[in-house]
N, C-alpha and C positions, 0 to 999 in steps of 0.2 A: 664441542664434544670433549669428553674430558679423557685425559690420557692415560693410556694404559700402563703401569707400574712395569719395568723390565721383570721384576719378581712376583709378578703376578700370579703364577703358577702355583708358586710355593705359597702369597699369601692365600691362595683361595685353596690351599691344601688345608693351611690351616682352620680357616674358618670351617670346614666339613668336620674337621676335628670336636672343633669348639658345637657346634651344631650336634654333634652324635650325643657328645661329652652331656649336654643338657634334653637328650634323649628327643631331641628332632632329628624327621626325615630329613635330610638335605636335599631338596628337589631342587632344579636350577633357578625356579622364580627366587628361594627361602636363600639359597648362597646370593643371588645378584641383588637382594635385599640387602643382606648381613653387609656384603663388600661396601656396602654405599653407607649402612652405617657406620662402621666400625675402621673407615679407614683415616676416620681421627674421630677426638672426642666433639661431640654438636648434639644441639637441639633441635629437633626436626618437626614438624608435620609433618600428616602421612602424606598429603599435597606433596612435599617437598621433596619426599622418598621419590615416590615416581615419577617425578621431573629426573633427579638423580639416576633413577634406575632406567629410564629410557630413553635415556642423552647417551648413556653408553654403544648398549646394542642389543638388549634385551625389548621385548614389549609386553611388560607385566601389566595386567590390571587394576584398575585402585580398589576393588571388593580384593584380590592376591593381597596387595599389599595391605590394604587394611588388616582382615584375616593374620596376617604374618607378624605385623607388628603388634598385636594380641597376642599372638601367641610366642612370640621373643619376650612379651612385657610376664606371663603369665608364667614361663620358665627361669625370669630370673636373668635374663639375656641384657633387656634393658628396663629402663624407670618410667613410667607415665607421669608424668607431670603435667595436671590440671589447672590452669591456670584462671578460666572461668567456665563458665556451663556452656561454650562452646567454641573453646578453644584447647587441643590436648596437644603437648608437645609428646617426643619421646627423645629420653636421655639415655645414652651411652654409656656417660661415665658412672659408673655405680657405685665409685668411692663415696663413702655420706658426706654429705655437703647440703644446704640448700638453696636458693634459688631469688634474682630479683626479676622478675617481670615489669620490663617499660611498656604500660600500654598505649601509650601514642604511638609509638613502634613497632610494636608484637614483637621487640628483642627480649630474647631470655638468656639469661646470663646465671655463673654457678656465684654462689657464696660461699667460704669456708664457715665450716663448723662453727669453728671458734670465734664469728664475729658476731653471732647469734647466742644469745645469753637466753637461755630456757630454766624458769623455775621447775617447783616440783612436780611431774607427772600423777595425776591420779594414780588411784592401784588398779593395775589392771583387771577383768572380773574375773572369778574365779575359774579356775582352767584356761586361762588364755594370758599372754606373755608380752611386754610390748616388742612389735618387732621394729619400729623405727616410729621418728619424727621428720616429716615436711612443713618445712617453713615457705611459703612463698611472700616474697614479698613486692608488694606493687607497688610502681612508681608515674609521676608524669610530671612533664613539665607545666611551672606556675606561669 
């Protein structure tokens, strides 16, 4: 069971904060969600959320948690990262960066920007803006 931070209080003050700030309810499943992400930067499955969230002391369901982390992913909260047609992490850290996928492993790991060398982007179509690039990239052992 994993332990509970002495300042706990005050972080789960914050995250109600952070929660309102991007114009969710904070119900108690949606905070005991955020705390298990956000209490460092990781790549998770939703799987791994609710292991996380009910090791604690909550008993969130995985249609909640799914649900949740669509809708953290669709405010901007955190990044869905794809990594094949039936595997979806969720990322935390929002700084732009992108990403190596070991798939002998299922470990996903960040990549700096800068170690990914992108040409030129097509032009976007009219009326529409790029808003970013994901690079995944996959690896395995020879």
């Amino acid at each position: 069971m994993r332990q509970v931070h002495p300042n706990a209080a005050l972080e789960r003050e914050a995250v109600i904060k952070m929660l309102r700030e991007h114009h969710i309810t904070p119900t108690q499943q949606r905070v005991d969600i955020a705390m298990a992400l956000f209490e460092r930067p990781q790549h998770v499955c939703a799987d791994q959320v609710l292991v996380q969230v009910n090791a604690v002391e909550s008993l969130v369901s995985k249609a909640t948690v799914y649900n949740t982390l669509g809708l953290f992913a669709k405010k901007g909260l955190i990044r869905e990262v794809l990594v094949d047609p039936a595997r979806l992490f969720y990322d935390s850290n929002m700084t732009p960066h992108h990403h190596m996928y070991h798939t002998d492993s299922g470990i996903l790991e960040d990549v700096a920007p800068g170690q990914v060398q992108l040409g030129a982007l097509p032009d976007a179509p009219e009326g529409m803006v790029v808003e970013g690039v994901d690079v995944v990239i996959r690896v395995r052992r020879v």
